[in-house]
C-alpha positions as CSV (number, residue, x, y, z in Angstrom):
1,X,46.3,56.0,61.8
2,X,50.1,55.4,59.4
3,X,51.0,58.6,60.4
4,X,50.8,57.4,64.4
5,X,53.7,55.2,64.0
6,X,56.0,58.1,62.4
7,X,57.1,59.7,65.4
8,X,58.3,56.5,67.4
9,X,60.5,55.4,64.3
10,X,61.6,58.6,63.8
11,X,62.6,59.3,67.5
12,X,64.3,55.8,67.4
13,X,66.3,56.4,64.4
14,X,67.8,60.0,65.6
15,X,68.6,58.7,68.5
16,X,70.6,55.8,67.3
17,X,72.2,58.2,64.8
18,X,73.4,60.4,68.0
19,X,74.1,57.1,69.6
20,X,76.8,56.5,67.0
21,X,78.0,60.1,66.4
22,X,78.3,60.6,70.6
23,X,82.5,60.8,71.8
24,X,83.4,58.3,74.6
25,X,86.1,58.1,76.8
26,X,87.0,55.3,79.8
27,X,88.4,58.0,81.9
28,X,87.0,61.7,80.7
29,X,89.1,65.1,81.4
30,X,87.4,66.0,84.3
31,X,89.2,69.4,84.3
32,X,89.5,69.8,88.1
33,X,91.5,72.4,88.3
34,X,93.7,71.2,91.3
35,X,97.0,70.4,92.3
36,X,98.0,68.8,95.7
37,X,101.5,69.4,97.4
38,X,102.5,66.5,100.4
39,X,105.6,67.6,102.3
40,X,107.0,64.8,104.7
41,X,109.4,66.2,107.2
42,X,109.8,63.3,110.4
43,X,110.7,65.0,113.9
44,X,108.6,68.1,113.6
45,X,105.3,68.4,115.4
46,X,102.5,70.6,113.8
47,X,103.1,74.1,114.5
48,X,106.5,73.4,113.4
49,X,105.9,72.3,110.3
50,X,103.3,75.5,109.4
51,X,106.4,77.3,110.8
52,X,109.4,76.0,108.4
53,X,107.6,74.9,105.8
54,X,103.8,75.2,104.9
55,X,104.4,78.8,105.4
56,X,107.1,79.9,102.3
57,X,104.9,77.4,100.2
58,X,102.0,79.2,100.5
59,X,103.7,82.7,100.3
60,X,105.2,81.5,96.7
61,X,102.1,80.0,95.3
62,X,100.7,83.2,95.5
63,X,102.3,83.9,92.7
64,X,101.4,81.2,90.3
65,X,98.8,82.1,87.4
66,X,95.3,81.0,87.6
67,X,95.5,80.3,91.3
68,X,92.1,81.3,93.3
69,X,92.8,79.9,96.6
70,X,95.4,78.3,99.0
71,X,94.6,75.5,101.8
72,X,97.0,73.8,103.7
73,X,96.5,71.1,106.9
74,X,99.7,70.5,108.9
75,X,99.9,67.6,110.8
76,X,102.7,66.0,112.9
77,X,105.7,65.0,110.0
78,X,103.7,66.3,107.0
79,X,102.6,69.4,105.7
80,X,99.4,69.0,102.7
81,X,98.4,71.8,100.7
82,X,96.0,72.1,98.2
83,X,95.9,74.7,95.3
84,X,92.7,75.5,93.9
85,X,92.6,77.2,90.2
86,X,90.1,79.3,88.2
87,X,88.2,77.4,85.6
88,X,89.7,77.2,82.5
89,X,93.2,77.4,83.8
90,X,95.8,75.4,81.6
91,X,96.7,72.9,84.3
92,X,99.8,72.0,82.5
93,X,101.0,75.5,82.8
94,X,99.9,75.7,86.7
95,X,101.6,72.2,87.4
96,X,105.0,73.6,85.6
97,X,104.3,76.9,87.7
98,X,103.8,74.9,90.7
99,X,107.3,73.0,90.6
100,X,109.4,76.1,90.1
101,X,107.6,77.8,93.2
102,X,108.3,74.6,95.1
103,X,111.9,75.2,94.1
104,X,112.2,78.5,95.0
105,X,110.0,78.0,98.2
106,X,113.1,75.2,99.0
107,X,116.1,77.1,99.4
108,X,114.5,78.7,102.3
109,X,113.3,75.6,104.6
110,X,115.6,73.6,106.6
111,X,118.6,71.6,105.6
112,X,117.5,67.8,105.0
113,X,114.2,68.7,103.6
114,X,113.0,66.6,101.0
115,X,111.6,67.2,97.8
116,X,107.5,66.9,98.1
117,X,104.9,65.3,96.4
118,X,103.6,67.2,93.3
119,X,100.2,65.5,92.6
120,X,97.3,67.4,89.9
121,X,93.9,65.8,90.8
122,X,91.9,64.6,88.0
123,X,90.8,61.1,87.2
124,X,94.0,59.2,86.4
125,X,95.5,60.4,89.3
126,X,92.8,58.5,91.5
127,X,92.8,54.4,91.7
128,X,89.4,52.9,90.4
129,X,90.3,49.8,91.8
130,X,92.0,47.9,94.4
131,X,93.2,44.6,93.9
132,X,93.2,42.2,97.0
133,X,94.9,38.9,97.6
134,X,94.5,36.6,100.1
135,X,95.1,32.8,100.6
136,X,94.5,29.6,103.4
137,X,98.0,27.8,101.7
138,X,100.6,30.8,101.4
139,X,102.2,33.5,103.6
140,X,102.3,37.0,103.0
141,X,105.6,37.4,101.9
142,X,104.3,34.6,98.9
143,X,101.7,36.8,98.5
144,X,103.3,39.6,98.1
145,X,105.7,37.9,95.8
146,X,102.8,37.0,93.4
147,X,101.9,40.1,93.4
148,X,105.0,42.4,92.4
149,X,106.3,39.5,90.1
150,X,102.9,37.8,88.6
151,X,100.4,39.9,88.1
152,X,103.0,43.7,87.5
153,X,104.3,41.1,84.6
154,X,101.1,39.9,83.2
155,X,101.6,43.5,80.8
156,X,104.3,41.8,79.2
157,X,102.2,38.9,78.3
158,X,100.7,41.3,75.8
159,X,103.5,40.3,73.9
160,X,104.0,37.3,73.9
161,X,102.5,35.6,71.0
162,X,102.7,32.4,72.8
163,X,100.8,33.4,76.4
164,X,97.4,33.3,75.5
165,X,96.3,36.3,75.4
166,X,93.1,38.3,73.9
167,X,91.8,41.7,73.8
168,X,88.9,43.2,75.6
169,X,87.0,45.9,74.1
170,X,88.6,48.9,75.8
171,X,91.9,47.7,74.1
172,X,93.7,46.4,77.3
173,X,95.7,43.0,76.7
174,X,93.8,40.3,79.5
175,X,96.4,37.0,80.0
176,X,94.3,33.8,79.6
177,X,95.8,31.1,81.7
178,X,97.2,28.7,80.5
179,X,98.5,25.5,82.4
């Protein structure tokens, strides 16, 4: 009947011993191996834009390492393509590929063209939040003040001994108000 109770401890035990030997992470490597290009060109309509633009970037990524697949959308004043790698591509290496093709792909579109956005997809890249403000006293232009010149500066509370301030226990610096 002693020997019942064994396998419950035991079970408990291990699996607070894995509990404590288990890696954590707030934002894990997802390892997605992609990389989005956004090209804004106002004044050209869709088929324009596949036909001075989207169309040298996709010729040149062709040539990048690791690349399995090209997709692009092109809408009215912006051109989006998306790169897809193999698995186990070094995303770093892809992303500096991915610039000089860019580059190159340049000096063959129209004169005024901008440089695009170069964005790789993983889980910092993506907002896990949104922070909202609204008010019955104060007008948007207050708000927005607040916003760009209250909270954006609440990081440099962190140091300043005298503001209040605590730790959470992801290691983020939280302001405490104070008066």
């Amino acid at each position: 009947m002693c020997r019942d109770h064994y396998l419950p401890i035991a079970v408990v035990l291990l699996a607070l011993f894995a509990l404590r030997q288990m890696a954590r992470d707030i934002f894990p490597t997802l390892n997605i191996p992609t990389i989005y290009v956004a090209q804004p060109f106002g004044g050209m309509d869709a088929e324009q834009m596949e036909e001075y633009l989207t169309y040298y970037y996709e010729y040149h990524f062709l040539y990048i390492t690791g690349i399995e697949h090209v997709e692009s959308k092109s809408i009215q004043g912006i051109a989006l393509i998306k790169l897809q790698f193999h698995p186990g591509t070094d995303m770093s290496q892809a992303l500096a590929e991915t610039i000089a093709q860019v580059n190159r792909a340049r000096a063959f579109m129209p004169p005024g063209t901008v440089p695009p956005f170069v964005m790789r997809f993983d889980a910092g890249s993506v907002p896990v939040g949104n922070l909202v403000f609204s008010s019955d006293s104060h007008t948007v232009p207050e708000l927005q003040d607040a916003a760009l010149n209250l909270v954006r500066a609440t990081e440099w509370l962190c140091e300043t001994p005298r503001a209040g301030t605590r730790t959470t226990a992801f290691g983020r610096c939280m302001a405490a108000a104070n008066g």
